[in-house]
Structure formats: structure tokens, C-alpha cells
N, C-alpha and C positions, 0 to 999 in steps of 0.2 A: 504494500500500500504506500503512493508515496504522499509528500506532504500535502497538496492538493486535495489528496483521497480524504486525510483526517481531516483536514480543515470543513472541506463537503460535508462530513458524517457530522462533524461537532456542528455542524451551522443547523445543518436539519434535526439534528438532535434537540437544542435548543430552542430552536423556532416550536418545538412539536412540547416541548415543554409548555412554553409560554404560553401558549394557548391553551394548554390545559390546565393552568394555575389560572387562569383568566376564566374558565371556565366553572373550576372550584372555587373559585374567591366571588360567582354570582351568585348568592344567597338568595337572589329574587327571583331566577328562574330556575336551580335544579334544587333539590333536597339535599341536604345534609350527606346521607349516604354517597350518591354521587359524587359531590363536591368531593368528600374525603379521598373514594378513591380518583378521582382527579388530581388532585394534590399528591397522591401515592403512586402513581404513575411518573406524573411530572418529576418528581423524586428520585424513581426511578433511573428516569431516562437521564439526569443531572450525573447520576455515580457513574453511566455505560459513557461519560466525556461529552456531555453538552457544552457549547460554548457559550457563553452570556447572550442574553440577546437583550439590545444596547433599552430601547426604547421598550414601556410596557405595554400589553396588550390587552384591549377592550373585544370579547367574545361577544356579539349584539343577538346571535345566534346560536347557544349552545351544542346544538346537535352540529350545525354545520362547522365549529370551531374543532369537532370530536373528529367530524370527515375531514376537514383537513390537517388536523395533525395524524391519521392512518395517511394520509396521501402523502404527506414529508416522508413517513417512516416507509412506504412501500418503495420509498427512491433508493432505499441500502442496500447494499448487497445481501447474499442471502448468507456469509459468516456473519457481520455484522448483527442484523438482523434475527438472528438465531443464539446469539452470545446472551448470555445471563448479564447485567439485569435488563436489556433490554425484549428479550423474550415475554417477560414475566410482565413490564410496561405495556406492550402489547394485547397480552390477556386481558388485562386489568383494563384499558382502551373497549378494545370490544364489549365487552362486558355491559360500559359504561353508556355507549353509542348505540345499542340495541336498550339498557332500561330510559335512556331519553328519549328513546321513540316510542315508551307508550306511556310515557308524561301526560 
């Protein structure tokens, strides 16, 4: 992988955070449970080498904030993607993208 590689993986990694802390920090439109695992996830994906992401981010859309951080994380390769904790990030994703859809 070279530095290019990481720096790609840390930016999506990051972005795909962000939006999911953005997404657990709306207390007005998911529930509690959600949120948590939102936060747990985003967590997650911070330890498998997220890069910061500079500016914070407003989710106006929960569900679609859920699809687009699955859509960053489906740009990794598939060692990437399959490496612990972000494996586990991904579950927890899904999870959370299918109980927002029957909000």
C-alpha cells in the first residue's frame, strides 16, 4: 500500500466517521439506541486510522448520512475492509441503516 493508499483509506475512514457522530449526536431524529451505536461505530472506525476530518458535520438526513458513510467504506479495498475494527464498524452500520428505516 503506498502513501497515497493510506492517506485515501484515513480520509474515507474519517469522513465515514463524521457522519456518523453527526448522526448520533441528533437526538431529535434517531433514538438513543441508534445514536449510541452510531457513536460506536464512528469509534470504531477512528482506532482502524481515520484521519480528522477538518470541518464538523450536520446529518439533515439520518438515514441518508448512514448511506453515505456505507458508500465511503465500500470505496476500500477488501483487506482493508475486512480488518478488525473496521469489520465490526460495518456491522454495527448496517444494523443501524436498516433500524432507521423503520423509524
Amino acid at each position: 500500500m503506498t502513501g497515497d493508499d493510506v492517506c485515501e483509506t484515513g480520509r474515507l475512514l474519517g469522513q465515514a466517521a463524521a457522519l456518523l457522530e453527526a448522526v448520533g449526536s441528533d437526538r431529535d431524529r434517531v433514538p438513543a439506541s441508534v445514536a449510541e451505536d452510531c457513536r460506536r461505530a464512528a469509534d470504531l472506525l477512528r482506532q482502524a486510522a481515520a484521519l480528522p476530518v477538518a470541518a464538523a458535520v450536520h446529518a439533515a438526513n439520518p438515514r441518508a448520512a448512514v448511506r453515505e458513510a456505507m458508500a465511503m467504506l465500500s470505496r476500500l479495498s477488501d483487506a482493508q475492509l475486512s480488518s478488525e475494527p473496521t469489520l465490526t464498524a460495518v456491522r454495527i452500520i448496517w444494523r443501524v441503516y436498516v433500524r432507521i428505516g423503520q423509524l
